[in-house]
N, C-alpha and C positions, 0 to 999 in steps of 0.2 A: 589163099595161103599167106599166111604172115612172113614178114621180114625174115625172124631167125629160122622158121622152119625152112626157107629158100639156104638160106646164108648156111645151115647146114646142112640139109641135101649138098649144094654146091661142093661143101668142103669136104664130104664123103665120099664123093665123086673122085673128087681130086686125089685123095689117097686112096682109093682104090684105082685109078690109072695107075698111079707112082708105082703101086706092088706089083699091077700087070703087067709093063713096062720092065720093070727091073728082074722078076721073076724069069721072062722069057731069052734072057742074057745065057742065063746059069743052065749047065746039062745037070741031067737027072745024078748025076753019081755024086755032082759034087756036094747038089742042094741035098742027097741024103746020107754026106758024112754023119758019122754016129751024133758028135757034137754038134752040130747045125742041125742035126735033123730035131735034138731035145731041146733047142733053144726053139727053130720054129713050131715045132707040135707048143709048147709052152703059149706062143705067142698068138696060134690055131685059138687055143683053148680059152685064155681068157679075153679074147673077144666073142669068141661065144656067153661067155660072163656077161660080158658089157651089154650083149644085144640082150642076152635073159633080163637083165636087170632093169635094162628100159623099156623090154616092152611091160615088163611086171609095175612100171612105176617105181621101182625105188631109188633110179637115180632118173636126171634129167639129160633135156638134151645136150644143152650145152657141156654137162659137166662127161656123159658118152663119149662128143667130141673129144674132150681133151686128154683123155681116156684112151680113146682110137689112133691119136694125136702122140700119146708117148709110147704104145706100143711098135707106130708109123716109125718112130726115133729108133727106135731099140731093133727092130727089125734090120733098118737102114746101117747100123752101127754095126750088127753081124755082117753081114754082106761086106761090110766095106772091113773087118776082119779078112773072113773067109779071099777078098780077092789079094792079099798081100802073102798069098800061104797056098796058091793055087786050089782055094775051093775050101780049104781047111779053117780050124779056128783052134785055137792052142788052150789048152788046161785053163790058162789064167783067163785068157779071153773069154770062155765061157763061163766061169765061174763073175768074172765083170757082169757080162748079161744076164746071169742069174740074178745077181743081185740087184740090178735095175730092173729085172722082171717082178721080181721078190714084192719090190715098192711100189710097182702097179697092181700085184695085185691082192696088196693092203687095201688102198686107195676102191679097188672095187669093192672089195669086202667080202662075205660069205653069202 
């Protein structure tokens, strides 16, 4: 196994701890406020994208990573929303991660 395939296994690794980790914080009611729940189905979904698209070849590994990498952000940024508002995320705050979602998933394509 080459360098970068370690180096991202590794770092796949690593962000799937982070969301496991962080996921097992939150009770179920809060992680399925209506808004939180269309931001993470969104978030669900086009990493289902990313993994279509790599294992079809049409993008790379590294470029998945970085991919997995801004969704990891966007995820993160909800979360740290939702815990200033007991569980919740406000009209604008979702419309924010919409549109950061928006731009990843240009970046993957169709």
């Amino acid at each position: 196994m080459n360098t970068m395939k370690k180096t991202l296994l590794v770092a796949m690794g690593l962000l799937a701890a982070g969301v496991a980790t962080g996921a097992s914080a939150e009770t179920r009611w809060d992680y399925n406020h209506p808004r939180r729940f269309e931001v993470n189905e969104r978030l669900h979904n086009q990493n289902l994208r990313i993994r279509d698209k790599r294992r079809e070849g049409e993008i790379n590994g590294v470029e998945a990573a970085r991919l997995h990498r801004a969704d990891y952000r966007i995820r993160m940024q909800e979360r740290r929303f939702a815990r200033h508002d007991d569980g919740h995320i406000s009209r604008r705050e979702q419309i924010r991660l919409n549109h950061e979602e928006n731009r990843v998933s240009r970046r993957i394509g169709d």
